[in-house]
C-alpha positions, 0 to 999 in steps of 0.5 A: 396779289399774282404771287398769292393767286400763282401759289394756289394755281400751281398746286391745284393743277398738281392735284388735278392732273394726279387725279386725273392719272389715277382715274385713267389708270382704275378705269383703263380696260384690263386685258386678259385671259378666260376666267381671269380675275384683273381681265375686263375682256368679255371672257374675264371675270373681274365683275364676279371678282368685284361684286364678291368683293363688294359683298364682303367676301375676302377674294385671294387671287392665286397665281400659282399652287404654292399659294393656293396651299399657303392660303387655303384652309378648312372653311375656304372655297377654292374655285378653280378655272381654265383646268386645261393648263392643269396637266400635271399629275403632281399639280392635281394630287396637290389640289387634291389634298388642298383644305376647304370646299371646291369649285370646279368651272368646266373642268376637263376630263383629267381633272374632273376625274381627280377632283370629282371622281364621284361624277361622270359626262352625261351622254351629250352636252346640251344648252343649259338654264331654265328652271334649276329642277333641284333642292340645291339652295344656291340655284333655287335662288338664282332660279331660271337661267340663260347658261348657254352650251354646256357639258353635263354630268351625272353620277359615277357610283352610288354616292348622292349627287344633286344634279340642276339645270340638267346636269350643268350643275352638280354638287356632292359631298367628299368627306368633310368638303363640298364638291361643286362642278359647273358645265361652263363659264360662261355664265360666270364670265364678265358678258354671261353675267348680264344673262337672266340669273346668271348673276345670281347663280355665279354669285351663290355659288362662287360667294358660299363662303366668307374667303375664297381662293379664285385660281384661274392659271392663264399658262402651264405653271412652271414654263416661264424662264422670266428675262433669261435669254436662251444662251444663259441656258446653256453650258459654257461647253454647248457653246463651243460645241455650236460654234464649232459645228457652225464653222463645220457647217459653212466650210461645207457650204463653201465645199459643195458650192465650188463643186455643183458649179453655177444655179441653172434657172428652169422653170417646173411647174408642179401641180399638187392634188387637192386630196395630197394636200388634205392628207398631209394636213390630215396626217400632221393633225394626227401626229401632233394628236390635234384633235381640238384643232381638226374638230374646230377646222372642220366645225368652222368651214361646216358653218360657213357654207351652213350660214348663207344657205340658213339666211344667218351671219357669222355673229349668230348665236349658236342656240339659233343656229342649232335650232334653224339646222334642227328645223331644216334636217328635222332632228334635235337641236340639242343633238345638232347643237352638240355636233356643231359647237359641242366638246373636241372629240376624245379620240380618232374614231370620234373625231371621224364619227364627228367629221361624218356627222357635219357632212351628213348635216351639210347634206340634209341642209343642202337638200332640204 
């Protein structure tokens, strides 16, 4: 009787703890990067992924532009994501010429002016949602939405644009294809989604059609060199060349060490001005063309002598934020939010423009 009952114990706990791996592994968050179709991150996009999925539209996943030109055809939609890490030239004209509808989630300026060139950056970025305000039917749908900050966009020549939400959604057509551009992706993110309407609007116009190439690049395409190590990369000739050099290198050493004698201990205190070490920084920016980096360094330490003195904490949404420095300097929330959370600036003079606006901000603040 025990042999009979161990013979049905052992293979049910087999089946358990099996089941029990399997529904770890599906329910384990997924890590990833912004607009990342497997990421579960707040900035990923698998619910998107996951609710076109369930509706039966076929999602294809894209690594790379090889695949998007071997799956894309007339008829399918390509949505194409986290354009910063598409910087070459030969990568856009590929895209370019690629089949079917696009969809076009905050792209920057290189890109939108390769795959849309028919629209342009309205004067400021705003925060985007309410009524669509358009006869496109995929946002009458949605109808009001919370898109949150967002760029803008209007029409560059005399080709019909349909602009909603104002200007954080446009569409026109090229030809035989649909070009959509969207502001932000927030809205289409796994945490904007939940946003009134956001669902809805990321749903029609990501589901427009019945296939759908999702390509959402979390790196410069072509930069990896896999499990190689350094030394595989160079020629059999580089390698005596550095190892000769190294053995120049410490005979040297040895050389100039037996000349300038024993170290001398003394102690010379040096005092640094604060303006050389804001200048240096300053100068660093400017030759590595950091202007993204220098506009977020002085945004960040602008908010954070902004907060306390508006009674907000770090956590505060930006919409608010913008709106209680708007009350306090009295001037448009929409201009404040733009200065304080907008794009990074284009050029030097912007970013100067940019740095004394924040201080003209800091100031009205302090004053008020």
């Amino acid at each position: 009787m025990k042999i009979r009952n161990l013979r049905w114990i052992v293979p049910t706990a087999v089946v358990i703890v099996v089941l029990a791996v399997l529904t770890v592994y599906l329910t384990a968050p997924r890590p990833g990067g912004r607009m990342d179709p497997d990421s579960t991150s707040p900035e990923g996009a698998r619910a998107l992924v996951t609710l076109l999925r369930d509706h039966g539209v076929d999602v294809i996943t894209a690594t790379g532009i090889d695949d998007v030109e071997r799956d894309a055809r007339p008829g399918t939609l390509l949505v194409a994501a986290q354009t910063l890490f598409l910087s070459g030239d030969d990568q856009l004209e590929r895209l370019s010429q690629v089949p079917g509808d696009l969809l076009l989630v905050e792209p920057t300026t290189k890109t939108r002016e390769k795959l849309a060139p028919a629209i342009r950056p309205d004067d400021a970025a705003a925060f985007g949602g309410g009524e669509p305000d358009c006869d496109l039917p995929e946002a009458r749908r949605a109808g009001e939405t919370q898109l949150g900050l967002s760029n803008t966009f209007r029409a560059a020549g005399d080709i019909p644009v349909q602009r909603c939400y104002d200007g954080a959604v446009v569409r026109y057509r090229d030809g035989n294809r649909t070009v959509t551009v969207v502001g932000t992706a927030e809205f289409m993110s796994n945490s904007g989604l939940l946003k009134e309407g956001n669902a809805a609007l990321a749903m029609n116009l990501a589901g427009d059609r019945d296939r759908v190439i999702w390509y959402a690049p979390q790196k410069f395409e072509g930069t990896s060199t896999g499990d190689r190590k350094l030394s595989d990369l160079m020629p059999d000739q580089v390698r005596w060349i550095v190892l000769q050099l190294c053995v120049v290198v410490a005979l040297f050493a040895l050389w100039q060490a037996r000349r300038l004698g024993p170290l001398v201990a003394e102690s010379l205190p040096v005092v640094v001005r604060a303006s050389e070490t804001v200048e240096g920084r300053g100068k660093l920016y400017r030759s590595h063309r950091a202007r993204g980096r220098a506009a977020d360094a002085l945004r960040t330490a602008t908010l954070q002598r902004l907060l306390p003195r508006l009674g907000l904490t770090a956590q505060a949404d930006p919409a608010a934020v913008a709106a209680a420095v708007a009350v306090r300097c009295g001037q448009d929330s929409q201009t404040v939010g733009y200065a304080l959370f907008g794009p990074p600036p284009g050029t030097d003079d912007e970013l100067v423009h940019l740095a004394h606006r924040l201080d003209d901000i800091e100031r009205q603040v302090a004053h008020s």
